[in-house]
C-alpha positions in Angstrom: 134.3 170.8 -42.5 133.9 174.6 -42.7 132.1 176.1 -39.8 129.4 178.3 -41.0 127.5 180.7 -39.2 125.7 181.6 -42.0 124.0 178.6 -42.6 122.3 175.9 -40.7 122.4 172.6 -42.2 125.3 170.0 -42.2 125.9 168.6 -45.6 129.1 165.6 -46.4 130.7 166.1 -49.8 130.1 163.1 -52.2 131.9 159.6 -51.1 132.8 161.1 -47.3 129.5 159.8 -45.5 128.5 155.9 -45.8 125.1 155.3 -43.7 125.5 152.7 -40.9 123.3 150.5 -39.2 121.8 153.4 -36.9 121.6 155.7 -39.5 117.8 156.5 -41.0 117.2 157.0 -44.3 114.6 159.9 -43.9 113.5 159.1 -47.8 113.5 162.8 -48.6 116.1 164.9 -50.3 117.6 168.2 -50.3 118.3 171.2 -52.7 120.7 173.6 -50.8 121.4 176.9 -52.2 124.4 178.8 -50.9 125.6 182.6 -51.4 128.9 184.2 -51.6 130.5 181.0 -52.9 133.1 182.8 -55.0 136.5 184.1 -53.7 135.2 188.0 -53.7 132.0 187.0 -51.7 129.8 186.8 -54.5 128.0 183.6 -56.7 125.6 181.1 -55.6 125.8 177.4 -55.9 123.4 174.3 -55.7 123.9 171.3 -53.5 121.2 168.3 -53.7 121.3 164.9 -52.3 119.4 162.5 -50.2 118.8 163.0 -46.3 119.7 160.9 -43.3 119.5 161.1 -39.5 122.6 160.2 -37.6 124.9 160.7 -34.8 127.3 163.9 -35.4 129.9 163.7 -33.0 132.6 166.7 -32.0 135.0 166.1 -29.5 132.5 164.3 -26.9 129.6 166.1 -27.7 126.8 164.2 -29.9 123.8 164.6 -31.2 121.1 163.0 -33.5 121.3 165.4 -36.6 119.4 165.7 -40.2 122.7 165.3 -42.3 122.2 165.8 -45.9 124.9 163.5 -48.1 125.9 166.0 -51.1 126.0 163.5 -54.7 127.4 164.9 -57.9 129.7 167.7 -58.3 129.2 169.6 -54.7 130.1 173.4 -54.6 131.2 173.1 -50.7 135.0 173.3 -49.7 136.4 170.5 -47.8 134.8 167.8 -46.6 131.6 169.3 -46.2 130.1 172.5 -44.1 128.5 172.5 -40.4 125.9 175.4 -40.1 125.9 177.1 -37.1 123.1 180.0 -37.4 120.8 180.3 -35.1 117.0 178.7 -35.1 114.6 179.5 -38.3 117.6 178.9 -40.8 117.9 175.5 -42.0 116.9 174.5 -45.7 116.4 171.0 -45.0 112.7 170.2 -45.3 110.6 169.5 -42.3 111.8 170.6 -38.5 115.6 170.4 -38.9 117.6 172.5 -36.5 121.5 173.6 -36.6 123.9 171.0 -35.0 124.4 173.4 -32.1 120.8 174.1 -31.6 120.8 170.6 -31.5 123.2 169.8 -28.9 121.0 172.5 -27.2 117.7 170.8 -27.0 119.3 166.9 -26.5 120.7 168.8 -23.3 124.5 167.9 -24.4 126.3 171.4 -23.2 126.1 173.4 -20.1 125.3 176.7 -21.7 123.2 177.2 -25.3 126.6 179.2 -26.4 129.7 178.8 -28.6 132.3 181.2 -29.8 134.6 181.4 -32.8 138.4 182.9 -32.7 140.2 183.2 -35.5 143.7 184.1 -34.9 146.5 185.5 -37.8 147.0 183.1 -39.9 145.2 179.5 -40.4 144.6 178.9 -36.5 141.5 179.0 -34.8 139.3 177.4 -32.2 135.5 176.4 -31.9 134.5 176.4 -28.7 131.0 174.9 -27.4 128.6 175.3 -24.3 131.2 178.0 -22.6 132.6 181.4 -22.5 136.3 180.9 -22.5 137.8 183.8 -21.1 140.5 182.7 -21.5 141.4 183.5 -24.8 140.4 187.4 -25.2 141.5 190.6 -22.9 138.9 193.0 -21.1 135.2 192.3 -21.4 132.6 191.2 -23.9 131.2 193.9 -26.0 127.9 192.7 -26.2 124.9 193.3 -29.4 121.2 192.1 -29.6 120.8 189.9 -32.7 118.1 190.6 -35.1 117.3 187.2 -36.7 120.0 184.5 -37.1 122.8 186.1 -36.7 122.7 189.2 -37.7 123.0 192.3 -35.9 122.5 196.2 -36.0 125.6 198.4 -36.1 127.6 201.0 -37.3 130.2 201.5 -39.8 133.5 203.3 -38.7 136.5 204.9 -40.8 139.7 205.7 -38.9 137.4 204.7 -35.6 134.7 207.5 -36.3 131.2 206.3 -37.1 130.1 207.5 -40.1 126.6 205.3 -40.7 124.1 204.2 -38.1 121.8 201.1 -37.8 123.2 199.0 -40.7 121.6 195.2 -40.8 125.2 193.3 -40.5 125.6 189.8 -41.1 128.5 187.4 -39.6 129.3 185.1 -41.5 132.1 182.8 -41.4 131.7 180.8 -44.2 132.1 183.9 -46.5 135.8 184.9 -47.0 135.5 189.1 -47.6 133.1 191.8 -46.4 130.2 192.6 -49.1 128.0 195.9 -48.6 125.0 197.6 -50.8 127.4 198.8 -53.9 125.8 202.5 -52.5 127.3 202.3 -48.9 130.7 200.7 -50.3 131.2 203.5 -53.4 130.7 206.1 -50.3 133.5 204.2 -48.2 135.8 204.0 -51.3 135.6 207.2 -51.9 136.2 208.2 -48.7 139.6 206.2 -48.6 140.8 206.8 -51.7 139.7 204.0 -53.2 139.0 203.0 -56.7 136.0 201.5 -57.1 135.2 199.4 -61.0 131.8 198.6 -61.6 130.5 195.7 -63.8 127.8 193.4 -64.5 128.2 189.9 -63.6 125.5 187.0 -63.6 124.6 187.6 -60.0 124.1 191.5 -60.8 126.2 194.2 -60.3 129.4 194.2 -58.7 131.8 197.0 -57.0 135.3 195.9 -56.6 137.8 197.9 -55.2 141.7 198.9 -55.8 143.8 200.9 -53.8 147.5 201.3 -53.2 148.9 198.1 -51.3 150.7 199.9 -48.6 147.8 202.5 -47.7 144.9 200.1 -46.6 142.2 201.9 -45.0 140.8 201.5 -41.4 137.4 200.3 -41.7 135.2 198.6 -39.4 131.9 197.6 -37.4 130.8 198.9 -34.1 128.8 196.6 -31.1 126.2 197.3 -30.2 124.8 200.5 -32.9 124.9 203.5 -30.7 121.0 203.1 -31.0 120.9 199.8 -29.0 123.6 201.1 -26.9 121.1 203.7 -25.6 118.4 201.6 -24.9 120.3 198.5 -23.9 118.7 196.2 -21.0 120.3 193.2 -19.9 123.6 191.6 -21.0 124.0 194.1 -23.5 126.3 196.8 -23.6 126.1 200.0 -22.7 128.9 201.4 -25.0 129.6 200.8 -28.3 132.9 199.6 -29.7 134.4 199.8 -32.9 136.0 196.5 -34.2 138.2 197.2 -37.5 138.8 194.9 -40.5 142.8 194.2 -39.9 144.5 196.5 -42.0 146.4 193.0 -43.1 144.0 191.7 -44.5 142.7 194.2 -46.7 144.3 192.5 -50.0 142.5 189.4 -51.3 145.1 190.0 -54.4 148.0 191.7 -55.3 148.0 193.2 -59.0 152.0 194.8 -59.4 153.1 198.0 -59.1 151.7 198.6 -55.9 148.1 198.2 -56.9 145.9 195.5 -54.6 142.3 194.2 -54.9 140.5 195.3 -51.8 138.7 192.6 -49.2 135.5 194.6 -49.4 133.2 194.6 -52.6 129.8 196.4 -53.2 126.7 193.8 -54.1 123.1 194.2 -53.5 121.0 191.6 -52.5 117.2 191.3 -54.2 115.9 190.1 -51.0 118.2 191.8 -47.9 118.0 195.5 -49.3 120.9 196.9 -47.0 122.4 193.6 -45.7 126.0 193.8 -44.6 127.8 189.9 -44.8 131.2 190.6 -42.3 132.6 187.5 -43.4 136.3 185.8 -42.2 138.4 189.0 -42.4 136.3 190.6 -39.7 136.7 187.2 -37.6 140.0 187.9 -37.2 141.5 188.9 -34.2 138.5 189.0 -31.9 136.8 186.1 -30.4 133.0 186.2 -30.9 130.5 184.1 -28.3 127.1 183.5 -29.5 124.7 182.9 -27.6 121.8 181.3 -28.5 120.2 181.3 -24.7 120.3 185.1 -24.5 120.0 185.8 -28.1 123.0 187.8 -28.1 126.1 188.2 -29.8 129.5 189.3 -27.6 132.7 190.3 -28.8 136.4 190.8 -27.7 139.7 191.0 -28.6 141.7 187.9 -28.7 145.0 187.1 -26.7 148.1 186.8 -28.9 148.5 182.9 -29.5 151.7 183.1 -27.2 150.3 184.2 -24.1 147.5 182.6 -24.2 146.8 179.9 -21.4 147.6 176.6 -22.2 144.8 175.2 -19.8 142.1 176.5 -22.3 139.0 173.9 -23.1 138.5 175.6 -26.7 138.1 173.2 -29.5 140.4 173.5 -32.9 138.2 174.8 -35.7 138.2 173.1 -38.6 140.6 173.3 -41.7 137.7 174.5 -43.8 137.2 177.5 -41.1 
């Protein structure tokens, strides 16, 4: 099941859910629409069905969930998806809530939290109702979230800010970074690199090419130096910049030395300004959310060999 923070519903691809005995058939149905389907972030896709309420377990944690079973030709990856955005962001009709937010309320973890670390590579772990500190080094950086969860920041090059107060967007169910096609023909040009723009069905789109062994240093900085000034509570005092792993800046290798870059300009209609930070960004940091505090903490992750064994974190899913 892909683990997405963008979304907050939990839909089974077709043949994958069979109702049981417990199971109620809530005699409604569902029309899901997702964003950033396609591999450069971009595209939409429809998933209907009809909707049940059931027991979703993980690990020993369960709770009674609206779980939506997909029918025809689902766009989803895997088996299915798990949202895990905050409250106010399900599409299910009626009072559905998130699966976390729902292990929340039926009083199944400790703390209203969970984080996400991605590691290099396909390994990662989900970790619910805790802060493990044992996976990351030093201490949380630590950002107010806006709605869902997005937050306010800045955008770095070569660890300088160069733009305040953008509306960022993490979202791990959406494999590249996407930014307002304005914002992102600024950063290309900045770096050096080449930016192609073309109409597609969702709208204009900004891709990127540069040379595959220059890849820029880009990134987001927690809290925005605005919220760093006026920050109460949990949240940091300090901002910190948090790059895009220089890695990972290829989502495609073209020949003679020429590489499709991870970041891509789009605007959307209804988020004028909206950064998405999707997996790339993930990497290499481990993010807590916290629903309880309405925050949004980040640090950077211990290398997969010295990390302690004794750790309660959770694998993520293959889809994540």
């Amino acid at each position: 099941m892909l683990i997405d923070t963008g979304s907050g519903d939990v839909i089974v691809n077709p043949g994958l859910y069979v109702p049981g005995k417990s199971s109620q058939n809530l005699n409604a149905t569902f029309a899901n629409v997702y964003g950033t389907t396609s591999s450069n972030g971009t595209g939409n896709g429809m998933v209907v069905g009809p909707l049940y309420a059931d027991q979703v377990n993980f690990d020993s944690l369960s709770a009674t969930q609206v779980i939506g079973l997909a029918t025809g030709t689902s766009t989803l990856p895997g088996d299915g998806i798990v949202g895990f955005s905050g409250p106010r962001f399900t599409q299910f009709p009626g009072n559905s809530t998130s699966f976390f937010q729902s292990l929340c309320t039926q009083g199944q973890v400790t703390d209203c939290r969970f984080g996400l670390a991605l590691h290099n590579g396909s390994v990662g772990s989900l970790i619910l109702g805790e802060l493990d500190t044992t996976m990351y080094t030093g201490s949380l950086t630590v950002a107010p979230i806006l709605t869902g969860w997005a937050l306010t920041g800045d955008l770095a090059i070569n660890g300088n800010v160069i733009a305040r107060d953008l509306t960022i967007e993490l979202d791990s169910g959406t494999g590249t970074i996407v930014g307002p096609i304005d914002a992102v023909t600024s950063i290309f040009a900045t770096t050096g690199i080449q930016g192609v723009l073309q109409n597609t069905t969702d709208g204009p789109l900004l891709t990127g090419y540069f040379p595959c062994d220059k890849p820029p240093t880009v990134g987001f900085s927690f809290p925005s130096q605005t919220n760093a000034s006026t920050a109460t509570g949990s949240v940091s005092h300090n901002s910190t910049v948090f790059n895009i792993p220089t890695s990972l800046w290829s989502t495609g290798n073209n020949g003679g030395n020429n590489c499709t870059a991870v970041m891509s300009g789009q605007d959307y209609p209804n988020a004028t300004g909206l950064w998405v930070a999707g997996q790339p960004f993930f990497q290499g940091i481990y993010i807590d959310y916290n629903l309880a505090d309405e925050t949004v903490g980040f640090a950077p992750l211990k290398t997969l060999a010295t990390m302690n064994t004794t750790s309660t974190s959770q694998p993520a899913s293959a889809g994540y």
